[in-house]
C-alpha positions as CSV (number, residue, x, y, z in Angstrom):
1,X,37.4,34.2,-46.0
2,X,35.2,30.6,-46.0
3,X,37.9,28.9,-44.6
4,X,37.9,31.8,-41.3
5,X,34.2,30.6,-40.2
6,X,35.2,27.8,-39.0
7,X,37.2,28.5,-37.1
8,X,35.5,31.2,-35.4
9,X,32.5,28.9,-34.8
10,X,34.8,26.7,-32.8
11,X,36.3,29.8,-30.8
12,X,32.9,31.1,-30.0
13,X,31.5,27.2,-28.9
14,X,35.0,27.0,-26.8
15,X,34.0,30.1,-24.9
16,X,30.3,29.1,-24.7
17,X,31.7,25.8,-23.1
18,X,34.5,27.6,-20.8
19,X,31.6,30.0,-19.3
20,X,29.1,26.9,-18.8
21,X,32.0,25.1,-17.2
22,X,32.5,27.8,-15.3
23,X,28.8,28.9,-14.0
24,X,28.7,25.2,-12.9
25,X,31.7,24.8,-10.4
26,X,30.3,28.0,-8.3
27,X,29.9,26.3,-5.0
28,X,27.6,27.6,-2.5
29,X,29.1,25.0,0.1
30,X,25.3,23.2,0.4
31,X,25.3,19.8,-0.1
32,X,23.0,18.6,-2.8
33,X,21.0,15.8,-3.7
34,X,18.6,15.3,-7.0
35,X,14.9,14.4,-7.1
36,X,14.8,11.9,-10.4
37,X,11.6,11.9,-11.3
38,X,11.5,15.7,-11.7
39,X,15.1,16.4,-11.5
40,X,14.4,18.8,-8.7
41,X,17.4,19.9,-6.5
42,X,16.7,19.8,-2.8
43,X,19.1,20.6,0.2
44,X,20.8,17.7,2.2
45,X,18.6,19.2,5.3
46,X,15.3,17.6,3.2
47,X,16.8,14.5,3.5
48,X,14.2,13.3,5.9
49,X,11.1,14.3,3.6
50,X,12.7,12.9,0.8
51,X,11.4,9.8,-1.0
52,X,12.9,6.6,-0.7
53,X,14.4,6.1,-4.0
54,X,15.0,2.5,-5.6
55,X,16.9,2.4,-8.9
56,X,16.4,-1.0,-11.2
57,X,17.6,-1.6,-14.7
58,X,15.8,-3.6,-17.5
59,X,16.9,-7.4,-17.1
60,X,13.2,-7.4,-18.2
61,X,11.6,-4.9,-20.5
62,X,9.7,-2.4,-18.5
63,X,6.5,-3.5,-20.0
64,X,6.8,-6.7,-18.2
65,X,7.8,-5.3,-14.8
66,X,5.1,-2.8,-14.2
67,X,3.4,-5.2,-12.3
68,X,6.0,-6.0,-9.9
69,X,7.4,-2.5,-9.7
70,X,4.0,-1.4,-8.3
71,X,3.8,-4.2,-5.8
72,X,7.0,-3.7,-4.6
73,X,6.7,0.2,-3.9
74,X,3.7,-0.9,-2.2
75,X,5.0,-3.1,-0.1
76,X,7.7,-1.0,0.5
77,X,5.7,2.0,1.6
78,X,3.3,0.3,3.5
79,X,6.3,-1.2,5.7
80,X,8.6,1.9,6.0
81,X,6.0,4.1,6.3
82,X,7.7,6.3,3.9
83,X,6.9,7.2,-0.1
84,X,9.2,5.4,-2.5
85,X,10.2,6.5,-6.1
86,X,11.1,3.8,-8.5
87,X,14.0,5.0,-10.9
88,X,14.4,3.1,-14.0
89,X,17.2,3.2,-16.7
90,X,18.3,1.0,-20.0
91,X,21.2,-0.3,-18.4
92,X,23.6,-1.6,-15.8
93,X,26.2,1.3,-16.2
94,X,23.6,3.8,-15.8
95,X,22.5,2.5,-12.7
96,X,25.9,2.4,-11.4
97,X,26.7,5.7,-11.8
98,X,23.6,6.9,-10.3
99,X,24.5,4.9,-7.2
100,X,28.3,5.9,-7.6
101,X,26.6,10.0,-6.6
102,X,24.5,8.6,-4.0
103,X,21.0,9.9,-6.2
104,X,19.4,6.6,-5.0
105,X,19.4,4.6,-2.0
106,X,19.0,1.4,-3.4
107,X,19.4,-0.9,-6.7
108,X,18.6,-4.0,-8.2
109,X,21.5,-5.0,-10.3
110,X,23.1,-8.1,-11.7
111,X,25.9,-9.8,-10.1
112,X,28.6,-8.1,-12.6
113,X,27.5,-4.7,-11.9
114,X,27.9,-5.1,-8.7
115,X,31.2,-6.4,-8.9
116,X,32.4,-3.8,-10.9
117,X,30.7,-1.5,-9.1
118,X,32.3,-2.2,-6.1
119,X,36.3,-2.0,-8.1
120,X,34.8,2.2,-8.6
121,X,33.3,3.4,-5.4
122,X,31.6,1.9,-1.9
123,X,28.7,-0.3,-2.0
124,X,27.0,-2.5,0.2
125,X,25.3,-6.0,-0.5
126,X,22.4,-6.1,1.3
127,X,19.9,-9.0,0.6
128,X,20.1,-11.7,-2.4
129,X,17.1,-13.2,-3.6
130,X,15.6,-16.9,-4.1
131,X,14.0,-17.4,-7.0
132,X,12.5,-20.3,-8.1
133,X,14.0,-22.1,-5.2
134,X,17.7,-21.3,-5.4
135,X,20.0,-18.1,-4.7
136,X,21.9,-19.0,-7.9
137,X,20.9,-18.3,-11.6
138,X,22.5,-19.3,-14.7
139,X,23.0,-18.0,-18.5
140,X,21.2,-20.1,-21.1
141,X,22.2,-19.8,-24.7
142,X,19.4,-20.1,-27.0
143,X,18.5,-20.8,-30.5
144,X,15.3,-21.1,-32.0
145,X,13.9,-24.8,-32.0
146,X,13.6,-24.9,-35.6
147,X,17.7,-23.6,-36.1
148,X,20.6,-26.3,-37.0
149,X,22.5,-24.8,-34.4
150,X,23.2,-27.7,-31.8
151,X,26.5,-26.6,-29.5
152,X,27.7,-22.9,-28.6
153,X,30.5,-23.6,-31.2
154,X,28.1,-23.6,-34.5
155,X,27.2,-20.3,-33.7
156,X,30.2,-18.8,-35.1
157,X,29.6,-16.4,-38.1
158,X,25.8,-16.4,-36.7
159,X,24.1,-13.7,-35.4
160,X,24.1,-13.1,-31.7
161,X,22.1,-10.8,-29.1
162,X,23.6,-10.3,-25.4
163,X,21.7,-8.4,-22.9
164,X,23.5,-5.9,-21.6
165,X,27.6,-5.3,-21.5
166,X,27.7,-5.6,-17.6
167,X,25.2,-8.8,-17.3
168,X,26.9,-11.8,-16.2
169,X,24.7,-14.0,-17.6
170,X,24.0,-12.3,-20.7
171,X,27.4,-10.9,-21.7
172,X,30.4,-12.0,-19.7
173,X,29.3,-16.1,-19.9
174,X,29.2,-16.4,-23.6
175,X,31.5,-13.8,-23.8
176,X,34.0,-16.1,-21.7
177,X,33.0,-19.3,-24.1
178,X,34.2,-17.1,-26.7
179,X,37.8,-16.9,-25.2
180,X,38.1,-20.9,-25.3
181,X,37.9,-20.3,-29.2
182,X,40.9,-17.4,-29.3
183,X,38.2,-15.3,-30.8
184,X,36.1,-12.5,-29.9
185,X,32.7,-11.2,-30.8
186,X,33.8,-9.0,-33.2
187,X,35.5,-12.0,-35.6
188,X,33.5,-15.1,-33.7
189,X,30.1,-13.7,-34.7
190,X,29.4,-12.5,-37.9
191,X,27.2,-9.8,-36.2
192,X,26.5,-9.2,-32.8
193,X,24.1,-6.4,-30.6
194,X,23.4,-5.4,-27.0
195,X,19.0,-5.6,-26.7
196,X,19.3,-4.6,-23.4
197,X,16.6,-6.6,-21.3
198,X,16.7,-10.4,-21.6
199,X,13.0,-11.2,-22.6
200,X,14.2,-8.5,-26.2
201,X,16.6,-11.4,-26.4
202,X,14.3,-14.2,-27.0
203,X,12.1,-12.1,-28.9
204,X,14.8,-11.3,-31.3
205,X,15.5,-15.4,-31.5
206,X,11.9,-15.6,-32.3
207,X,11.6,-12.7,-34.4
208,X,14.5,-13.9,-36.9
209,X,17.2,-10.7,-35.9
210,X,19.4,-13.2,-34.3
211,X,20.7,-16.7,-34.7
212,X,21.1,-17.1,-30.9
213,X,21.2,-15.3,-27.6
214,X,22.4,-15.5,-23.7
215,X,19.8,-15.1,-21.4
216,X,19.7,-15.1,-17.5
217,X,17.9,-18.4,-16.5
218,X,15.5,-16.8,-14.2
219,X,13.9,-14.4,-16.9
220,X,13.7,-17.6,-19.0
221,X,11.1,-19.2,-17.0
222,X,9.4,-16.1,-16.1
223,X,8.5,-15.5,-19.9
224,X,7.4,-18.7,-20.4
225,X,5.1,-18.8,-17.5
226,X,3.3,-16.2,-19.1
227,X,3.8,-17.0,-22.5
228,X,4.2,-20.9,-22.5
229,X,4.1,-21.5,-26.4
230,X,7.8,-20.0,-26.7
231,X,8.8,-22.6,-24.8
232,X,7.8,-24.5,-28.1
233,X,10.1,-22.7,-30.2
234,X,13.2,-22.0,-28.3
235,X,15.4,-24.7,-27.6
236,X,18.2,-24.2,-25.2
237,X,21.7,-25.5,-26.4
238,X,24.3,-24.7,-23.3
239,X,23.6,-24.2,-19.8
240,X,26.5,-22.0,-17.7
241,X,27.0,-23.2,-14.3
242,X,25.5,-21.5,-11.7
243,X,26.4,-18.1,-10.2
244,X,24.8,-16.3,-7.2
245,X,21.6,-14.4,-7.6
246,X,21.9,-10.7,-8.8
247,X,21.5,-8.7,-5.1
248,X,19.6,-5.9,-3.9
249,X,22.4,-3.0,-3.0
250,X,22.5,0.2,-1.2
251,X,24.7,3.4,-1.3
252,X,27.5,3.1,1.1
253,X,26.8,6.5,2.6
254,X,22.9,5.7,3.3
255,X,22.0,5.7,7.3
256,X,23.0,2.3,8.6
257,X,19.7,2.4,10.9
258,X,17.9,2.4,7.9
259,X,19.7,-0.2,6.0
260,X,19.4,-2.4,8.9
261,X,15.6,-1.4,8.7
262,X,15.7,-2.6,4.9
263,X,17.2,-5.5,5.5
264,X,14.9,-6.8,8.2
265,X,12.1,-5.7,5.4
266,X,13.3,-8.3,3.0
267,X,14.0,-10.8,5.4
268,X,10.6,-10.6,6.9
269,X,9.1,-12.0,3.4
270,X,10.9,-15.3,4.5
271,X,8.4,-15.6,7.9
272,X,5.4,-13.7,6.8
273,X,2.6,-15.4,4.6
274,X,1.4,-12.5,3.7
275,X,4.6,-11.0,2.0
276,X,5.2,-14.4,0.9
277,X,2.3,-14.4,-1.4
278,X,2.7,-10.9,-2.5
279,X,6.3,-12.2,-4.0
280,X,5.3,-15.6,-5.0
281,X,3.3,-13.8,-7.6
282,X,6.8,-13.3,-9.2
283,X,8.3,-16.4,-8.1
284,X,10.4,-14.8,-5.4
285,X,10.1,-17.1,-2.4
286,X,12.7,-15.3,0.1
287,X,15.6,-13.0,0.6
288,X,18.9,-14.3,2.7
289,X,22.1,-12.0,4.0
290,X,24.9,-12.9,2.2
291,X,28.2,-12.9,4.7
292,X,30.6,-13.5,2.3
293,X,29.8,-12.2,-0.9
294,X,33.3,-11.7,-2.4
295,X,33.3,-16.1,-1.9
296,X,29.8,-16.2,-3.2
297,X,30.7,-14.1,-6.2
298,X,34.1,-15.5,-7.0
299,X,32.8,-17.7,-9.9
300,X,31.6,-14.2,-11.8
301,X,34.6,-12.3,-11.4
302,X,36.7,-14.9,-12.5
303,X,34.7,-14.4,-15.8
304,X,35.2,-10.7,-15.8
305,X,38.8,-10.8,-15.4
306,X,38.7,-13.4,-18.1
307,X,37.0,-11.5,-20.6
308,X,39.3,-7.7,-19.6
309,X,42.2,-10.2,-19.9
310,X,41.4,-11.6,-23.3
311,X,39.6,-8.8,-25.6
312,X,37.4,-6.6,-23.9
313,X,39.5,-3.5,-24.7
314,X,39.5,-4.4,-28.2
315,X,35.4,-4.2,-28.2
């Protein structure tokens, strides 16, 4: 009689399921879009009241970002005339799919997500970023300055941190390295974790929970700007080359007028000192078009295929 209950439990959460399933599909033909701050539902014919919604994931750990967030928002309001919502989530993927429903207009992703974006569903490039003086970034590996650890290849059987699994620089580079071995980070490391923002990476060099880490460039120098003794105890061991900056992306379905609108936004920061100074603050000095962006980003996908080719199905 035990052994029955079971098995009814399963029929009865089978039926539960079927009925959700079922309740959910009902179509009342109105197209709908979602609110994320709230979750609220509201019809397509709101769309003009709507906020403009900007989706970013965490390169950098929200803590550090606030700042930035705010001003841009700001400035963003204050030139479109129009309120903006910021929607944030852990990770690249998550972003993706939020773009992949059209539930934000826009996102600030790394140059892998886009790519693989792109391979799933229409999306458009609009603006890349100069940061520090150049439109390219690169992926630092990293040890802590008092570790042994000299070369990328004396970190097998170490521990390692990457960022996140669709970050060029701090998955898919030392992920590649990995493949000039015949290994993969499963038997190259002797442990291995995704920290999900690049600044968790150092911190877990500094902290002791990993041997080394791959870090975008760019975050690299923003940390240490603020915090200039970790420059003191991380040494950097392998430089990738360079790849283009991650872009600023819209939906594909979003009103051209308005991504023209955006575009003209971002560019503006180029000839007006005011914007200027508002993104120098986070060592953004410009925003350029990108015409070619399947050249620009050739370099990255070669890595992705790369990595799918050798052992990413095996992760």
């Amino acid at each position: 009689m035990n052994k029955q209950k079971p098995i009814f439990l399963l029929l009865f959460v089978m039926m539960l399921v079927m009925l959700l399933i079922s309740s959910c599909t009902k179509s009342n033909n109105k197209e709908l879009d979602i609110v994320i701050n709230n979750t609220e539902i509201v019809s397509k014919t709101e769309q003009d009241t709507k906020p403009f919604r900007i989706a970013l994931a965490t390169g950098i750990s929200p803590e550090s970002n606030i700042e930035y967030y705010w001003a841009l928002v700001k400035f963003i309001e204050n030139q479109l005339g129009r309120k903006v919502e910021v929607v944030q989530r852990q990770n690249y993927a998550e972003i993706n799919y939020l773009l992949s429903l059209n539930l934000v207009d826009v996102a600030l992703i790394c140059s892998s997500s886009y790519l693989l974006a792109k391979e799933d569903f229409n999306i458009e490039l609009l603006v890349v970023p100069k940061i520090y003086g150049d439109y390219n970034y690169q992926s630092y590996i990293i040890v802590k300055e008092t570790s042994e650890i000299k070369e990328f290849a004396q970190l097998k059987d170490k521990r390692f941190a990457f960022s996140d699994p669709m970050s060029t620089t701090g998955y898919y580079y030392p992920a590649y390295r990995i493949t000039g071995y015949g290994s993969n980070p499963h038997d190259f490391f002797s442990r291995f974790f995704f920290s999900y923002s690049h600044d968790n990476s150092i911190y877990a060099v500094l902290n002791g929970l990993a041997d080394g880490a791959a870090i975008d460039s760019t975050v690299f120098y923003k940390v240490i700007k603020n915090n200039p003794e970790i420059s003191k105890n991380i040494r950097i061991i392998e430089k990738s080359p360079k790849f283009m900056n991650s872009p600023i992306v819209a939906r594909s379905n979003l009103d051209e007028n308005l991504k023209e609108e955006f575009i003209k936004l971002f560019l503006s920061v180029n000839e007006n000192e005011n914007f200027r100074n508002i993104f120098a603050k986070f060592d953004i000095e410009g925003y350029k078009v990108e015409p070619q962006p399947e050249k620009s980003y050739e370099n990255v996908y070669q890595l992705i295929n790369e990595v799918r080719e050798k052992y990413e199905n095996n992760l």
